[in-house]
Every structure is written in C-alpha cells, then in structure tokens.
N, C-alpha and C positions, 0 to 999 in steps of 0.2 A: 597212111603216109608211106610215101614209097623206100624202099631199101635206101640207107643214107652211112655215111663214114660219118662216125662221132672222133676229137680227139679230146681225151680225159683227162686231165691234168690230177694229180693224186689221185691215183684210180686204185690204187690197193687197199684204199681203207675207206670207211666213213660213208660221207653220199657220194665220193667219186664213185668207190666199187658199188654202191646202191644202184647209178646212174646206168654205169656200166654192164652191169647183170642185168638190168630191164630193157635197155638196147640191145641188149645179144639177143632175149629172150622172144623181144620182137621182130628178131629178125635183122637189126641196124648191125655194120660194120664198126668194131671198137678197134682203135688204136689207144691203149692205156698209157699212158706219161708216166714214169716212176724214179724214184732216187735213185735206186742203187742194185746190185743185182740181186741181192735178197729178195725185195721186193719184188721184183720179176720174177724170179722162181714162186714165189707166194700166190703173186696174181691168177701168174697161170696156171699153177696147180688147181685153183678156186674156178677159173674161167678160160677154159683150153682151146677157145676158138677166137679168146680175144689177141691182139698185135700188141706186142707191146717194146715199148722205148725208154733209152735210160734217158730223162729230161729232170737235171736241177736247175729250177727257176731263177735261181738266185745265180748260176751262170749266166750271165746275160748274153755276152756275147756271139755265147756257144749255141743258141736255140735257134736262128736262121735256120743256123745248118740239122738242125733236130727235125727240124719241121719239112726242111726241102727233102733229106732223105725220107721220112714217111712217105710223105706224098708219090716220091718216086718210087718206093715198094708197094705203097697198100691204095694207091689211087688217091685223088682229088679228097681235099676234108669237106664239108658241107657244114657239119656244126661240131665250135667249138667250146667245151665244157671246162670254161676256168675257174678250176674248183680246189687246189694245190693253194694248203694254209695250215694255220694256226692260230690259237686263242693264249693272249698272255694276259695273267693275272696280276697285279698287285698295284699296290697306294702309289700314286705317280710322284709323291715325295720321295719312296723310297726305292722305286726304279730304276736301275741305271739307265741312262742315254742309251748304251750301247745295246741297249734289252729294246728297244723305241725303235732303234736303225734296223737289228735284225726285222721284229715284226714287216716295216715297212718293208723289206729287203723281198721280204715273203711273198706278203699278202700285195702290197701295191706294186713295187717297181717290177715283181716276178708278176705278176697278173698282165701288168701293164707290155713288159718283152713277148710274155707268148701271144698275146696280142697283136703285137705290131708285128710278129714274123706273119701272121695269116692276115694281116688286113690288105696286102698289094696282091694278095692271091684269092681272096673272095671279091675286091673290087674289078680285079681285070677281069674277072668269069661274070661278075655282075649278079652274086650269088654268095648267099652264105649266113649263118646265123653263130651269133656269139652270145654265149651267157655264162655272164662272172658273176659266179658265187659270191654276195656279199654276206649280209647278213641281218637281221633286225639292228644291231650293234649297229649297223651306219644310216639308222635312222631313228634310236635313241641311245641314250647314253645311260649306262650303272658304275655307279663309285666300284672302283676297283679293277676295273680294265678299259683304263684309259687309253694306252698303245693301240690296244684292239680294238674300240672305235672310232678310236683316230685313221689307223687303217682302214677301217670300213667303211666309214664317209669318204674317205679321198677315194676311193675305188668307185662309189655311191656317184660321186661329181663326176670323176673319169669315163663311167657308165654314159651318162649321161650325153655328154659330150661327143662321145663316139658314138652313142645312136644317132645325133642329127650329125655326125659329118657322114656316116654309111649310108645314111637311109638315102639319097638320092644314086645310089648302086647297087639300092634290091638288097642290102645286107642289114639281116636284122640285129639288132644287138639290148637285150635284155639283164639287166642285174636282178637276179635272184637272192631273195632277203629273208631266210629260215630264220624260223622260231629255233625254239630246244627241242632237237629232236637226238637219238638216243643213239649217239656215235660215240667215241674217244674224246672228243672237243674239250668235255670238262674231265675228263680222267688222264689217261697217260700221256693224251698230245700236248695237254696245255703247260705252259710250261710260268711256272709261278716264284714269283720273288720273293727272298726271304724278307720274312717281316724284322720291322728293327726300332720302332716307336711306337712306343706306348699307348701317347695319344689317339694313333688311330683304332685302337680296339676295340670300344664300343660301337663302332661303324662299319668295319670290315669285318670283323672277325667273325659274327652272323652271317656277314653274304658267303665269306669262305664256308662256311661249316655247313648251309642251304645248300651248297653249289655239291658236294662232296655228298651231300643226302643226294640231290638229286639224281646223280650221277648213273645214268644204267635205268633208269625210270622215267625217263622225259617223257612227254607228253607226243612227242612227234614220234612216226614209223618212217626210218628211210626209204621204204619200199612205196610206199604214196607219195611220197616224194618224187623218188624215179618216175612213177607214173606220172606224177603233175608236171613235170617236163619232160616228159616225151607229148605230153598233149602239149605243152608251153610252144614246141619248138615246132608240131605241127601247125600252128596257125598263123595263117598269111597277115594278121594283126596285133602281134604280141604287146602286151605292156610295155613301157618303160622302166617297171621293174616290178616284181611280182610276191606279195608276201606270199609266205608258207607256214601254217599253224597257227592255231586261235590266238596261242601267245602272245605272235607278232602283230596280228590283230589289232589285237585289246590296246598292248603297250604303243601302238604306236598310234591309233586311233588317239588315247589319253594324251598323247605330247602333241598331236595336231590341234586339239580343242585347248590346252594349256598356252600352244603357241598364236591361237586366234584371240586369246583373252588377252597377253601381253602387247598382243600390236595393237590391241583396242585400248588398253588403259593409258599407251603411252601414244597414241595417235598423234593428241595434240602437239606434244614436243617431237614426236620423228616430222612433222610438218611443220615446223619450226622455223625449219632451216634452210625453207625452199627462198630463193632472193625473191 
C-alpha cells in the first residue's frame, strides 16, 4: 500500500495508539486527534514522528476547523480512523439520562461531526476511506451496558448509510466491530453507574465482577488489530463492516441463528398484515 495520511481520533490510548503505532511502523503519515494537552505530550513522547491535534469530539462545532487546519499543515487525509470513545456500564433503570446523552455525545454525534467535517473533502478528491470504530456491542446486546449498545448500533446504522451514500465517489467507508481485546475499555475508561437496587444483583453483579476478572486478560491483541486494518484499509473491496476476535464471532454468529428462528416461528403472523 502506498504512503497514506491516517487521521486518529483517540489516538493516545487503546486501539487508536495500536492503530497509530502500526501506521507509522509501516510507513503511513499519522495525524493523532487528542483531548487535551497532556495527551499530546504523552502521544508524542510514545510516537515522535506522529502530528498531532487538540480535537474534542464532543465540540462540535469546533472540528471543521480541526480538520481544515490539519489538512493544511500535514497534507490531504486519505483514511479516516473514528475511533474516540467510551464504554458505560450499568442497569438502565439505574442510569441517569444524562449518563445516555454523554455516551451518545461520544460515541455517536462525536463520530458522526468528524465525519462530516471529511466527507466534502474525500468526495470532491473522489477519494478516501473511513472506518468507525463500532463494536461487537452494535451488533449484540449484554444486560448492563445498555447506553453503550445503544450507541453502537446507532453508529452500526450510520455506518451503514454512509457507505452507500460515498460509495458512488470512490470513498470507502467501513464500521469496525472488535471483540474484547485488552485496552482500558473495561478498566479506567469505562465509566460505571452506581448501583442502587437490589433487585438487580443476581443478574448484574456476576457480569460486573466477570468484566473486572477480565480486565488486562482479554482474548484480543491490539497489535493484530492494527494489522487487520491496515490490510482492511488496503483493499479496493472492503466490507461493510468487519468483526475482529473469535469472540465477536461466536457472539454474534449466536444472535443471527437466534434471530433467523424468531422470524421463522412468527412468520405466519409478521405476514398477517400484508392487505
């Protein structure tokens, strides 16, 4: 693949910095997105060749202009890596709203801005690949992070959408759907609701106490990761969205043969109601 400008949306940590480190490694131009200036000094200290920009997603209105200046320091972007998030934990009776607003704040409407600041500038070049970090989470769902696969199907559908409106101006656009792989996600990033009835203890309190075992042990390496999208992002036919880890596999293989049984038992009544 030839020399390419990546832009990284949380690129100091997780699979953005994973992403990040194996685009330099092979050579590709990184432009890293980051919060704040700590983070910058971090990045760079880890990755000294990488560009990097103060971008909160959750600015909206401020990212145009995040984007236009890149472009005008570090050249044209080529592919865009929406990967700036978070996982929020807890029982959706006990959740505040405003815990629901931020995720989506995050994860969807900030996915969805940096987005739209590169889509009039990979379409007018007639060139360009996008891939938003979903997750398995937006294509099945576990008691106890409701918010977060609430956001990740809406991102999952958005994905979507925005592949067939690009794909007739050569921009490819793929949502990337990881397993557990062994980041922060379930340790200091995620950020989790105090518990506050009873009732649900026998249900949650296991997946809490699993998640916290797992934690630093997942099954996924973000370093195969990176690899799996730099080859993703090399090919002139990319999915429409592409798992990552057996995990995501399995679990989501299960909810498609769950979901071909339920449209079979109720056939007769969804055909019901045709006049």
């Amino acid at each position: 693949m030839p020399e390419q400008t990546f832009f990284i949306t949380g690129a100091n940590s997780g699979l953005g910095f994973a992403i990040a480190r194996a685009a330099l490694d092979a050579g590709h131009r990184v432009i890293g997105a980051v919060r704040s200036e700590t983070a910058r000094a971090s990045l760079l200290e880890r990755l000294p060749h990488a560009r990097v920009v103060l971008c909160d997603v959750t600015a909206f209105d401020r990212i145009p202009a995040v984007v236009a200046q890149a472009e005008e320091d570090h050249g044209p972007v080529d592919v865009l890596i929406n990967n700036a998030g978070y996982g929020h934990e807890g029982v959706l009776e006990e959740s505040p709203l405003k815990e629901m607003r931020h995720q989506f704040d995050v994860n969807v409407f900030g996915a969805v801005a940096v987005a739209k600041a590169f889509l009039p500038r990979f379409r007018e070049r007639r060139r360009g690949f996008i891939v938003n970090v979903t997750s398995m989470g937006g294509l099945i769902t576990m008691p106890g992070i409701a918010y977060y696969c609430g956001s990740k199907f809406a991102l999952q559908g958005i994905s979507e959408v925005m592949r067939a409106e690009m794909a007739p101006f050569g921009v490819h656009v793929t949502a990337l759907c990881p397993g557990s792989f062994r980041t922060d996600w379930a340790g200091r990033s995620m950020v989790r609701t105090r518990r506050s009835i009873a009732d649900y203890d026998t249900l949650f309190d296991p997946i809490r106490a699993a998640r916290h075992e797992k934690d630093g042990r997942q099954l996924g390496d973000p370093a195969k990761l990176a690899a799996a999208v730099l080859q993703l992002v090399a090919s002139d036919a990319p999915p429409p969205q592409l798992l990552l880890g057996s995990d995501a596999l399995r679990l989501v293989r299960e909810r498609i043969s769950r979901l071909e049984k339920e449209i079979a038992d109720w056939e007769d009544l969804t055909r019901s109601t045709d006049g």
